[in-house]
N, C-alpha and C positions, 0 to 999 in steps of 0.2 A: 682808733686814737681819740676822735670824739666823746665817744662811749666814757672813754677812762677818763679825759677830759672833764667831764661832765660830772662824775662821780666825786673827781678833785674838787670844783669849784661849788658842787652840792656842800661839799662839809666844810667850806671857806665862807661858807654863804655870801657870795660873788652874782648875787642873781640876776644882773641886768647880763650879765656871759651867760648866766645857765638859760636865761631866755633867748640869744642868741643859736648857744649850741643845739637848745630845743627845736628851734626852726630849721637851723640846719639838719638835723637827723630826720625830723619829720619830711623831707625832702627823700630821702634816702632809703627811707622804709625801715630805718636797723631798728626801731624802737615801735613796740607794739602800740597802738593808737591810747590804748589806757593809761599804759605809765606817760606817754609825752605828754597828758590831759592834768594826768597829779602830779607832777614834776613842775607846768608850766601855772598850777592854780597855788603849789606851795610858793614858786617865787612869785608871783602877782598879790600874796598874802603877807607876803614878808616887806616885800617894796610899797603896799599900799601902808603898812602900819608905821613905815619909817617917816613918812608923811602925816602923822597924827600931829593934830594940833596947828598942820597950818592948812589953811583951807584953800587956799589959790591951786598949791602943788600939789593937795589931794584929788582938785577939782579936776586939774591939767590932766593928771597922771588916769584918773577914770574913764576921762572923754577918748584917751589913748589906745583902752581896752577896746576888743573886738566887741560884737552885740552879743555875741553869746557869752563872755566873758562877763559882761554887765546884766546879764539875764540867771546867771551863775546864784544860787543860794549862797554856797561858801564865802564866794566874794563879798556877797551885799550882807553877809549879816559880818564881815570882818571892817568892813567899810562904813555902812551906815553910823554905828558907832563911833566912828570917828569921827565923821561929818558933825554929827553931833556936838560932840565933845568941841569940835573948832568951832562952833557957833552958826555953822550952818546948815541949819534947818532944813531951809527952803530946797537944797541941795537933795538932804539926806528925804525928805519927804516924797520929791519927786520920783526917788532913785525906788523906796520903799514901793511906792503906788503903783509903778510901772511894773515892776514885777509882781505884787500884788494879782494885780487886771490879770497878769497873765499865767500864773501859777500862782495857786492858794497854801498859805502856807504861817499856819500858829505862830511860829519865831517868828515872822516878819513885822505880822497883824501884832505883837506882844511889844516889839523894836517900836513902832511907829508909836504906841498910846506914851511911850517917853519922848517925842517930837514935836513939838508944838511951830507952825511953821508962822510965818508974819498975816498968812491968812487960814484961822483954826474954823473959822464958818464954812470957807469950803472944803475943808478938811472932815468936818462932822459930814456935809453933807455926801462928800464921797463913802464916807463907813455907814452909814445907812443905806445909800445904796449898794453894796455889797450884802446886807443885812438882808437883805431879799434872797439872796441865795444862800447864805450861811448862819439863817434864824438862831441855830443852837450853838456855834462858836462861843465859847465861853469869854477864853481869848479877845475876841472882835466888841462882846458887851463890855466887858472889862474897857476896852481900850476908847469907846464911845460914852463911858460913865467919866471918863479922864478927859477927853475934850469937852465934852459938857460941864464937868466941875471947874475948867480955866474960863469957860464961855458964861459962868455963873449961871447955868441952867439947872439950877438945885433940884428939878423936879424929875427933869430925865435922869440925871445923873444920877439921882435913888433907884430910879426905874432901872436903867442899865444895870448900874451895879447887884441890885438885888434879883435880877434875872442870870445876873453870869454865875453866881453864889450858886441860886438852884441847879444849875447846871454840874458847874463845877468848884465846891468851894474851896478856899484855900485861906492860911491866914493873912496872907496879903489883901486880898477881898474884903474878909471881914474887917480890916482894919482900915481900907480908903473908905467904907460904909461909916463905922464907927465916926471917923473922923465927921464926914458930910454932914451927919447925922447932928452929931455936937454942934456944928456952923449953924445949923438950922434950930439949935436948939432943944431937939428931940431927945435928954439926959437920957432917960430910961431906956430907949432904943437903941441908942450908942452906949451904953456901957452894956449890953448883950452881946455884940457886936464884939465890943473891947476885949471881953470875955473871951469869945468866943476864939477872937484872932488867937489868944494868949494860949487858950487850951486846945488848939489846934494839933500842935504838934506833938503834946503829951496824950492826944487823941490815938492818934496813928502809930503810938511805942506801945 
């Protein structure tokens, strides 16, 4: 009866039920430990986004989750964004680095260089310190050329940027280069750059 229960209120999407009936089966054994895992991360995906845009009830509803639930990639890369988007950084920053520390992982490091939290100095200096272990992330340069370009560190930020390019280039890269480049006055170097973004993509057809 659960089971069928369950099934109803999946496609009612009813998910604080479907998160009950979840804990109840999982009691019960009738549901194999996988599906009550994707059953229980699609309603915690659906109920964290209904939450977009206010930051108090995102906050609430997070603290809620279990630790492996907030340790969760799915969740934190459907959540972080939102925290975002509500204005809280500091939140979304925290939530990013913790799982960061603990699982490495490109989306995350990619999520974070759009975060700028109320303190971006010890923000650079936590991605340098990962930078120790993940010299060639492209990714992690990219996102260290972004906090240094808000921290008006023009001089890293060419460095960064032009190390992620070698790595892995893309025309989003060439084009936060181009830009820097132009701030700094470098025409000729940024309009390579400029180029280069523009002809990216008719690169790769």
């Amino acid at each position: 009866a659960l089971s069928m229960e369950l099934k109803i209120q999946t496609r009612l999407k009813n998910w604080e039920r479907v998160l009950t009936i979840v804990n109840l089966l999982e009691k019960t054994d009738a549901l194999e430990v996988f599906k009550i895992k994707e059953i229980r991360l699609q309603a915690h995906q659906a109920l964290i986004k209904r939450y977009a845009h206010d930051a108090k009830a995102l906050t609430a509803y997070w603290k809620k989750l279990t630790e492996e639930d907030r340790f969760n990639e799915r969740l934190v890369l459907t959540a972080a964004p939102l925290f975002i988007e509500a204005g809280a950084q500091d939140e979304a920053t925290k939530i990013l680095e913790m799982n960061l520390t603990k699982s490495w992982s490109s989306a995350l490091i990619r999520l974070l260089g759009n975060c700028i939290s109320t303190d971006p100095t010890k923000q650079l200096q936590q991605a340098e310190f990962w930078l120790m272990n993940h010299q060639h992330d492209a990714d992690l340069l990219e996102t260290l050329g972004k906090f240094c370009v808000h921290l008006k560190l023009w001089g890293k930020a060419e460095s960064y940027y032009e190390a992620s390019l070698s790595i892995e280039p893309s025309a989003a890269r060439h084009l936060a280069l181009a830009k820097l480049l132009e701030q700094k006055g470098k025409m000729t170097a940024a309009n390579q750059h400029y180029r280069a973004s523009t002809n990216f993509h008719a690169d790769l057809h």
